[in-house]
TORKOL-4160 file (C-alpha; in steps of 0.2 Angstrom, whole numbers, padded with zeros to 4 digits, m for minus):
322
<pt num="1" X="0416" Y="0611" Z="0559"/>
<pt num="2" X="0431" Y="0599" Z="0559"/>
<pt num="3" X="0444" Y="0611" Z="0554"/>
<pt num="4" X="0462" Y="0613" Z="0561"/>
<pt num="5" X="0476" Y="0626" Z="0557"/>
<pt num="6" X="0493" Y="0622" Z="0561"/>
<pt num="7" X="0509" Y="0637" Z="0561"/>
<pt num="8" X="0525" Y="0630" Z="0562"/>
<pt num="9" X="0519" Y="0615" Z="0571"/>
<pt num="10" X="0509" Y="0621" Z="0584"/>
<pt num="11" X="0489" Y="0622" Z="0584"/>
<pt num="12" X="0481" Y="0640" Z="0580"/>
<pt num="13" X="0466" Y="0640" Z="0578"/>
<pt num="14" X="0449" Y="0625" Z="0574"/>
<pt num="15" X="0432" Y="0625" Z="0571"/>
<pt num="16" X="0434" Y="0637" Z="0560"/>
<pt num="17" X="0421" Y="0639" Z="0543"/>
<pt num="18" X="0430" Y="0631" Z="0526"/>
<pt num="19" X="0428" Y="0646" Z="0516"/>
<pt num="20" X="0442" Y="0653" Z="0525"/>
<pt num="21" X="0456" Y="0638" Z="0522"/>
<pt num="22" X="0460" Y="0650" Z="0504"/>
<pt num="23" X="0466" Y="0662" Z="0517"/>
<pt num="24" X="0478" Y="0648" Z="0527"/>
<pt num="25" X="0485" Y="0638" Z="0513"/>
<pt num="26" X="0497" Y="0651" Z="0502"/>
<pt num="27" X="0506" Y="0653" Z="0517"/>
<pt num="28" X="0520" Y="0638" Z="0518"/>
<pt num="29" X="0520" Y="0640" Z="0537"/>
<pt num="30" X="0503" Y="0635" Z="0539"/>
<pt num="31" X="0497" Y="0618" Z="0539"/>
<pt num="32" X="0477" Y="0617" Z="0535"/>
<pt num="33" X="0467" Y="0602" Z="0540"/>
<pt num="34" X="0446" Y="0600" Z="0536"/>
<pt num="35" X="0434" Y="0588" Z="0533"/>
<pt num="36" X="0421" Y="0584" Z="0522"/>
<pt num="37" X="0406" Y="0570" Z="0526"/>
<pt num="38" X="0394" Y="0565" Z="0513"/>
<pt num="39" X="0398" Y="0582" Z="0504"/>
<pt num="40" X="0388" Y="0585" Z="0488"/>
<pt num="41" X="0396" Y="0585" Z="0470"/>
<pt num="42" X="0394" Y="0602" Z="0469"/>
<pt num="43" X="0406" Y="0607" Z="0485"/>
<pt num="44" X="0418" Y="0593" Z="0480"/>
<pt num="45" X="0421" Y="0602" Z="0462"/>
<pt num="46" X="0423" Y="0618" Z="0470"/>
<pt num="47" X="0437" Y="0615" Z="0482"/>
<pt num="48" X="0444" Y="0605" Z="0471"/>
<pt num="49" X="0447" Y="0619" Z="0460"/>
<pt num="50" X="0450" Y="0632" Z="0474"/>
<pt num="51" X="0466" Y="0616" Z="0479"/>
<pt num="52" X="0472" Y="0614" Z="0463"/>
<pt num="53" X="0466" Y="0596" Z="0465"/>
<pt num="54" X="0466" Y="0587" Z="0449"/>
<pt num="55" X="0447" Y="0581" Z="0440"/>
<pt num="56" X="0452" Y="0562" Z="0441"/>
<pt num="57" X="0454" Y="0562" Z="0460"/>
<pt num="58" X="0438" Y="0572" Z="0459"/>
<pt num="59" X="0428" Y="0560" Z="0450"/>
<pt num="60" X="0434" Y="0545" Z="0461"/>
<pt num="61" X="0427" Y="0554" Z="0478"/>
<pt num="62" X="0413" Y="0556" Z="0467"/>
<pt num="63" X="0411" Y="0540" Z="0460"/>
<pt num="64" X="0410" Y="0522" Z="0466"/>
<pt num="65" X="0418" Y="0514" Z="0481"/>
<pt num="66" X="0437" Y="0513" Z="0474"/>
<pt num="67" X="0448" Y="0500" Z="0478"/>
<pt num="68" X="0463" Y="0507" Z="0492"/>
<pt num="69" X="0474" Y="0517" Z="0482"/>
<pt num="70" X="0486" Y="0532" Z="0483"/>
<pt num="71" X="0488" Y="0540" Z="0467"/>
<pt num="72" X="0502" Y="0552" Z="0466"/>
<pt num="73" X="0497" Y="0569" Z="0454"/>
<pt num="74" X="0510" Y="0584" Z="0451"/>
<pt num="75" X="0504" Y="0593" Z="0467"/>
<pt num="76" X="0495" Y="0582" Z="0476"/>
<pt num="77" X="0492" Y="0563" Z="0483"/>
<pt num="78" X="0473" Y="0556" Z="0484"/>
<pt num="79" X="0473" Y="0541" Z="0495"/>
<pt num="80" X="0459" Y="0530" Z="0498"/>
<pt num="81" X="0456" Y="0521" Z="0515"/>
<pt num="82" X="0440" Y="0510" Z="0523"/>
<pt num="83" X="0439" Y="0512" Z="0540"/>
<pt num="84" X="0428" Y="0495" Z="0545"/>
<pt num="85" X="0418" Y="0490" Z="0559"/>
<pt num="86" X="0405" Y="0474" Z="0562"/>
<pt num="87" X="0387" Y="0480" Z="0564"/>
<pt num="88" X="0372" Y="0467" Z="0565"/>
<pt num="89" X="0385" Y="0455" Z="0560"/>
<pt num="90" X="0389" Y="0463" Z="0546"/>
<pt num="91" X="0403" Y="0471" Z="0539"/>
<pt num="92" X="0404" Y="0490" Z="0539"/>
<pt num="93" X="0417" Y="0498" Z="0528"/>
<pt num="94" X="0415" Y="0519" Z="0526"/>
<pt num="95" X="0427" Y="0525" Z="0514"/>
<pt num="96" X="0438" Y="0541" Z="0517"/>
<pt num="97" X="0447" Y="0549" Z="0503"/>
<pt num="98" X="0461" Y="0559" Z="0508"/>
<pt num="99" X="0470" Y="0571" Z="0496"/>
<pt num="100" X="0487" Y="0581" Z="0503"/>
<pt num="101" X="0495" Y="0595" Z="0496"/>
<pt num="102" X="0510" Y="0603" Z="0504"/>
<pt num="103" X="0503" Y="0610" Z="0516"/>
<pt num="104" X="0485" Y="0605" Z="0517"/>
<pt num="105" X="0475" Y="0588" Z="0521"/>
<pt num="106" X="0456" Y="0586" Z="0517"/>
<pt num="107" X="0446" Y="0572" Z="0522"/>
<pt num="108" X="0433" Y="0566" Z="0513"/>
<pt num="109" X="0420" Y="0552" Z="0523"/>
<pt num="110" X="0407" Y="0542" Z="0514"/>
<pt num="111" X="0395" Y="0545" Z="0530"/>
<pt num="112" X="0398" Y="0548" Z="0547"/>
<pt num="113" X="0399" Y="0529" Z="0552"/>
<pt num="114" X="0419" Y="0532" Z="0556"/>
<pt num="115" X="0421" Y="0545" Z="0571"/>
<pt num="116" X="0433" Y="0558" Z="0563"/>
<pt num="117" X="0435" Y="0564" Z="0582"/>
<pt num="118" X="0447" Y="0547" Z="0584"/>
<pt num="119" X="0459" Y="0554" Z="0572"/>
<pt num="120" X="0460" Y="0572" Z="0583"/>
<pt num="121" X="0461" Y="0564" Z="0599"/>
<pt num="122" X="0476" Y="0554" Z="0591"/>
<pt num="123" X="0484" Y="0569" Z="0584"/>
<pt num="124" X="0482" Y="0578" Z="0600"/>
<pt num="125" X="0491" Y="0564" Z="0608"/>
<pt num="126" X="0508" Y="0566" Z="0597"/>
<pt num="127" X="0507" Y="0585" Z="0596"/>
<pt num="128" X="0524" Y="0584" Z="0598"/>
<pt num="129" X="0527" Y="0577" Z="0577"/>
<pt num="130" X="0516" Y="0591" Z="0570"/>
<pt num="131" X="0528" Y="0601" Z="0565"/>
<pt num="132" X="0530" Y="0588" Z="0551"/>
<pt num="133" X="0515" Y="0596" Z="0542"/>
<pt num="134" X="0503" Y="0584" Z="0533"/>
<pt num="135" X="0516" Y="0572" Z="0534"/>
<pt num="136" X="0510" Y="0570" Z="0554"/>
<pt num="137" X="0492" Y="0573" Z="0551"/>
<pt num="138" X="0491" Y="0557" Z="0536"/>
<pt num="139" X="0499" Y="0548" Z="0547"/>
<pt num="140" X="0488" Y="0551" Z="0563"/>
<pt num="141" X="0473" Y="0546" Z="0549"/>
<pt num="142" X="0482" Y="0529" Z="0545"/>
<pt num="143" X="0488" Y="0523" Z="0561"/>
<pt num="144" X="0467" Y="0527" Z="0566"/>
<pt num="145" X="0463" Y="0516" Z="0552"/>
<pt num="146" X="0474" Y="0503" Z="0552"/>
<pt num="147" X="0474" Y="0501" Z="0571"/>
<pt num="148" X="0453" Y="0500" Z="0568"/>
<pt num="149" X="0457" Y="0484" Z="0555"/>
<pt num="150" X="0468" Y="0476" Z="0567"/>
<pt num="151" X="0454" Y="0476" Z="0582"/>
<pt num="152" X="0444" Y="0471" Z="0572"/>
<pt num="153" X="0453" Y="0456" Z="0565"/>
<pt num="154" X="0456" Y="0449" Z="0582"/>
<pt num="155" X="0440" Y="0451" Z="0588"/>
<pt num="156" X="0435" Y="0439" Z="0573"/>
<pt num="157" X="0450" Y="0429" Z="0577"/>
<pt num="158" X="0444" Y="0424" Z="0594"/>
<pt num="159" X="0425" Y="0420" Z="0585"/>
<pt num="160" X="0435" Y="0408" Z="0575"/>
<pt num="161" X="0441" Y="0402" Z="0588"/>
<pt num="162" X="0427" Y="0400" Z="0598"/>
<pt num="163" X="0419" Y="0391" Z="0582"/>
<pt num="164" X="0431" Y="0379" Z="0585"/>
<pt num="165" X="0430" Y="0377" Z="0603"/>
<pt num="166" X="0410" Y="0372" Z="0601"/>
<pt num="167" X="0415" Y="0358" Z="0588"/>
<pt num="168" X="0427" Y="0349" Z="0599"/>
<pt num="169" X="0415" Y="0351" Z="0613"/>
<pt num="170" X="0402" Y="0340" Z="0605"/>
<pt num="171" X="0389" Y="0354" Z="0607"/>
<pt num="172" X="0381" Y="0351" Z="0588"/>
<pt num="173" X="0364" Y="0350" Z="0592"/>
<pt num="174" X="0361" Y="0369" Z="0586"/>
<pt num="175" X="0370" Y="0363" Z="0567"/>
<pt num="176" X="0361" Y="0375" Z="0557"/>
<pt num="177" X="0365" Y="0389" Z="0571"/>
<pt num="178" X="0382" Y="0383" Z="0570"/>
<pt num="179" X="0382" Y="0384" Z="0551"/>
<pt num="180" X="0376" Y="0403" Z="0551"/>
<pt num="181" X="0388" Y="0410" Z="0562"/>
<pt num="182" X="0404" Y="0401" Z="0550"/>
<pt num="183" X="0394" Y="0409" Z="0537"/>
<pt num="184" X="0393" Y="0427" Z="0545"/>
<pt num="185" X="0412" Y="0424" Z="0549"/>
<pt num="186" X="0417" Y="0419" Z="0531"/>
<pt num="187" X="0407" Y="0432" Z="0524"/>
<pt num="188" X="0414" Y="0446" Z="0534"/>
<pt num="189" X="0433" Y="0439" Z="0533"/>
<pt num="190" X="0432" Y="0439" Z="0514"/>
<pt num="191" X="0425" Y="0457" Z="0514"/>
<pt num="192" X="0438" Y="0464" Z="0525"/>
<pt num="193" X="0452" Y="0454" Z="0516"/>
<pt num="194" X="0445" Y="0465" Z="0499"/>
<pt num="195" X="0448" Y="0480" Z="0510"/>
<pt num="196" X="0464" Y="0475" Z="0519"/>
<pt num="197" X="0475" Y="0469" Z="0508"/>
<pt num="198" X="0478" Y="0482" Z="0495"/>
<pt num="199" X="0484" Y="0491" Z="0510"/>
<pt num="200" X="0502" Y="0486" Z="0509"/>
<pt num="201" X="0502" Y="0494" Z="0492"/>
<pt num="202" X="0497" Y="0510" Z="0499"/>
<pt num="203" X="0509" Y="0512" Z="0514"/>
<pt num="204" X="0523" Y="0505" Z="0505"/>
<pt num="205" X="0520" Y="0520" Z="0493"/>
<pt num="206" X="0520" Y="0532" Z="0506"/>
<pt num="207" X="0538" Y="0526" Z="0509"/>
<pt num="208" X="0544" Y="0528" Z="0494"/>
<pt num="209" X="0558" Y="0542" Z="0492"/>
<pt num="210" X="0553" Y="0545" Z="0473"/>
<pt num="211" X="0539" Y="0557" Z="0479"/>
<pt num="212" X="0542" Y="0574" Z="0487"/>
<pt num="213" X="0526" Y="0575" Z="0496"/>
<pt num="214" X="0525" Y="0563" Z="0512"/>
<pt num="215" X="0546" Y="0561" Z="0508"/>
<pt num="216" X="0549" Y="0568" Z="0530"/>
<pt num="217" X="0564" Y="0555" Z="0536"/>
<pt num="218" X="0559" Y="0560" Z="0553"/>
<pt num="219" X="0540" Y="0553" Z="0548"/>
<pt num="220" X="0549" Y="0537" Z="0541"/>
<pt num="221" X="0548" Y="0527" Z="0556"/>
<pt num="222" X="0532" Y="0532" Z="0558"/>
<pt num="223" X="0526" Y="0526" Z="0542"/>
<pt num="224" X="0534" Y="0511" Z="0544"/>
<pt num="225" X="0526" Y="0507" Z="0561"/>
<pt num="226" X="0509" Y="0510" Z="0552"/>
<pt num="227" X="0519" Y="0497" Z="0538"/>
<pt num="228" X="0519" Y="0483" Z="0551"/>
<pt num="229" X="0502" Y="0484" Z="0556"/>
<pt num="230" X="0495" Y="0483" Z="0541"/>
<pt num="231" X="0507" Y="0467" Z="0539"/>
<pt num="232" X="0499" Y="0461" Z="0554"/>
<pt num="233" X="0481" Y="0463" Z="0548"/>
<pt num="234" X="0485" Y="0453" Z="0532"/>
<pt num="235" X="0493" Y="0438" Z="0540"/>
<pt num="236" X="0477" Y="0440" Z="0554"/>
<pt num="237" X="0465" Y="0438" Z="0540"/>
<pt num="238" X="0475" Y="0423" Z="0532"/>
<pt num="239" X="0475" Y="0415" Z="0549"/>
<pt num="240" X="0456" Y="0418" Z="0551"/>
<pt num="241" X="0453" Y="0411" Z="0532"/>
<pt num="242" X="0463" Y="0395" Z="0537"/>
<pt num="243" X="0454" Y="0394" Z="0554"/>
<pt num="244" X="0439" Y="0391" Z="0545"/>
<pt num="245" X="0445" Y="0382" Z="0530"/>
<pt num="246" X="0446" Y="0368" Z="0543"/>
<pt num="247" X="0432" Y="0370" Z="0556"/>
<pt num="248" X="0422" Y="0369" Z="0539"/>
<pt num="249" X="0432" Y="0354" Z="0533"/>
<pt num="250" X="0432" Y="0346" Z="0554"/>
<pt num="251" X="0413" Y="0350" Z="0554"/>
<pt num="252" X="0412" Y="0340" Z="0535"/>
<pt num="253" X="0421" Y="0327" Z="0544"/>
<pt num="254" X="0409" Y="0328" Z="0561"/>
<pt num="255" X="0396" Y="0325" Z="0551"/>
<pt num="256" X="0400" Y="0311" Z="0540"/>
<pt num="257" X="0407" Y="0301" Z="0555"/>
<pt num="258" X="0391" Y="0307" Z="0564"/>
<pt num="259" X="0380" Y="0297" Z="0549"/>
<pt num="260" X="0392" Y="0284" Z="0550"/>
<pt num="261" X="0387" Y="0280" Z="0566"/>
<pt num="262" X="0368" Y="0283" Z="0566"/>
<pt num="263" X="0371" Y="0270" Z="0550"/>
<pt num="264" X="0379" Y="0258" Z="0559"/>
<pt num="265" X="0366" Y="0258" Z="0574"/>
<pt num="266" X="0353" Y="0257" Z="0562"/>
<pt num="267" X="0359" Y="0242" Z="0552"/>
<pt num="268" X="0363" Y="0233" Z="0569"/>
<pt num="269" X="0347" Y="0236" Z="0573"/>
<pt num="270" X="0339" Y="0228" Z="0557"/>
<pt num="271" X="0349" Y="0213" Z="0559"/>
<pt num="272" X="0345" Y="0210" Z="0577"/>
<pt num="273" X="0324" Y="0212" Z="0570"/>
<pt num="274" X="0328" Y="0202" Z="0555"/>
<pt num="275" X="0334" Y="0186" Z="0563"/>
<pt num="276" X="0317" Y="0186" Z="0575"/>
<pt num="277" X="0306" Y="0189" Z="0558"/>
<pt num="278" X="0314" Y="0174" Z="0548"/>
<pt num="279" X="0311" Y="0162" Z="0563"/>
<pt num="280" X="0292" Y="0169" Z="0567"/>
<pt num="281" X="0291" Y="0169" Z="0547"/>
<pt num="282" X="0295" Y="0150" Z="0548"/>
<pt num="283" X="0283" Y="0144" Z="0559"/>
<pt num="284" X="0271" Y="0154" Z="0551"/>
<pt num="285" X="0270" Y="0143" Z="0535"/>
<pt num="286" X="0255" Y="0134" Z="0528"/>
<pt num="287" X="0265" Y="0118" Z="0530"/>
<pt num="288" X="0268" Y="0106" Z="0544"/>
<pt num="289" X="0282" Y="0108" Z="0555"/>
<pt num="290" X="0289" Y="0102" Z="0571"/>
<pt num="291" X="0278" Y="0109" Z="0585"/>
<pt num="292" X="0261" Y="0111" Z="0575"/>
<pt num="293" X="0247" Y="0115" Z="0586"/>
<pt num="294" X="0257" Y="0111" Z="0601"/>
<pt num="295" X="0259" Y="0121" Z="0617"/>
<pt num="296" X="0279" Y="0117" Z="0617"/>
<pt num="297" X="0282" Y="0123" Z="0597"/>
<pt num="298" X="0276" Y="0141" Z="0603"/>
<pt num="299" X="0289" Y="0141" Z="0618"/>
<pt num="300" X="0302" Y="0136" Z="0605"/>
<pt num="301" X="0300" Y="0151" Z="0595"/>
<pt num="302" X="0299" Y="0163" Z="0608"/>
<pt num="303" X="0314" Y="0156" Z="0617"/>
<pt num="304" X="0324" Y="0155" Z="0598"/>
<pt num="305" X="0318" Y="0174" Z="0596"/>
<pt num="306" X="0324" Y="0180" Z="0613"/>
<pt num="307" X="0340" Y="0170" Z="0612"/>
<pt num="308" X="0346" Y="0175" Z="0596"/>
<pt num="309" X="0340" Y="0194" Z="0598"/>
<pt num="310" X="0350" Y="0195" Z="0614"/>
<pt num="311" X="0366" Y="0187" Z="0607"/>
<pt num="312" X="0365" Y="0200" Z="0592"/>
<pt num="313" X="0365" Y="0212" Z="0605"/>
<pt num="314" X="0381" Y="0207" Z="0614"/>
<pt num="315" X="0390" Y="0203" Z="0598"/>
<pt num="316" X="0385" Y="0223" Z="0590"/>
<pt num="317" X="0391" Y="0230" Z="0608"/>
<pt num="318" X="0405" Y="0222" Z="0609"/>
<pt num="319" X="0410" Y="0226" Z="0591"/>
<pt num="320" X="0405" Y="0244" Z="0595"/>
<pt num="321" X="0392" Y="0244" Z="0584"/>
<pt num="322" X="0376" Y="0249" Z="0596"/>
């Protein structure tokens, strides 16, 4: 089981069975830490009672997906997070709720899509902070989180880019291929933008000095460090949105400039048929004319049509038109 106790900052015991965290919490030297995946309404209810953990928090886990929040209750916080990753070109957002007391932190995943072992290995890293409580273990969670979105948005930065390498390259013979992949990228960039930007909200809450819960000024820089990440990963995910706003309007331009072209081939091309039509059209009428029945009136027109088709020709490609 993910469980973790913590005495007075330093790592006791783990693995060990939930039922026993009623034991761990009422004493204020011990820091509690367990995790819940998919749990059932049922479980949910019941240690949120044994927590003291208010029914509105409840219901939200038990709801919906919520919109990233921290919502601050007389004895505890309930935060909401997405970690996010890309799957089959798609965007993958697990929600985790978190809800902190004084001196314990449960984490609640939506499924087991986000690997809670990311968030030990990062705590074990900066052992040295946990005698800050569930003020250190919150922010081990965040910093995981956040660090996840920020990936993320650069790996979709340089697709973007690479979108708009292939259109300067001249490489749009696979348009509809082209097409789909700004598609995928747009789809997932708005989804994440949904996820990501609320985020500010909810770290600039946590470093607020008007709560008593994460309030630890040694955690402050900490916090704030998490702060400029999440800064990061909203001004990524504009750049992204602007990177293709204008690969979709230098694509719009491609392909209008593209017609223009094949337009302007195809018109030269009619005229340079159309002068060759009138002149065999003439000596085809009813009617006499110069040349009738002779020899010499045929090698007239043949030499009018070639000459005036091949003058056409230089006059087009010299205007740039062919």
């Amino acid at each position: 089981m993910h469980t973790r106790l913590y005495r007075n900052g330093v790592l006791e015991k783990e693995g060990f069975p939930i039922e026993e965290v009623s034991d761990h919490v009422g004493d204020p030297d011990n820091t509690v830490w367990f995790d819940l995946c998919t749990p059932t309404p049922d479980e949910l209810k019941a240690i949120g009672e044994e927590l003291g953990l208010h029914e509105l928090a409840v219901e939200d886990v038990i709801g919906d997906h919520q919109r990233p929040k921290v919502d601050v209750y007389d004895n505890h916080l309930f935060v909401t997070v997405y970690a996010v990753r890309v799957e089959d070109e798609r965007l993958d957002a697990v929600e985790i709720n978190v809800f902190v007391t004084r001196n314990a932190l449960v984490t609640v995943r939506e499924n087991d899509h986000f690997d809670i072992r990311e968030v030990i290995r990062r705590w074990d890293a900066t052992s040295r902070l946990a005698v800050h409580g569930v003020t250190f273990l919150l922010h081990g969670l965040l910093h995981t989180v956040v660090d996840g979105q920020l990936d993320l948005v650069q790996d979709l930065d340089g697709q973007a880019e690479a979108l708009e390498e292939v259109l300067f390259e001249g490489r749009l013979s696979a348009g509809r291929e082209l097409q789909r992949r700004m598609y995928v990228l747009r789809r997932n960039t708005t989804a994440l933008r949904k996820i990501t930007m609320p985020m500010r909200e909810v770290v600039g809450t946590l470093l607020r000095r008007d709560q008593d819960i994460v309030s630890d000024t040694a955690m402050a820089p900490y916090y704030q460090d998490v702060h400029d990440h999440v800064l990061r990963v909203g001004e990524g995910v504009d750049s992204i949105r602007d990177t293709l706003a204008n690969a979709r309007e230098t694509r719009l331009s491609q392909q209008g400039f593209r017609l223009n072209e094949i337009m302007k081939r195809v018109t030269s091309w009619a005229a340079i048929i159309a002068v060759p039509t009138a002149i065999t059209g003439f000596y085809g009428q009813n009617v006499p004319y110069p040349g009738t029945g002779e020899t010499w009136g045929f090698w007239v027109s043949t030499v009018l049509v070639a000459v005036s088709s091949v003058a056409l020709y230089v006059v087009f490609k010299k205007k740039d038109w062919l």
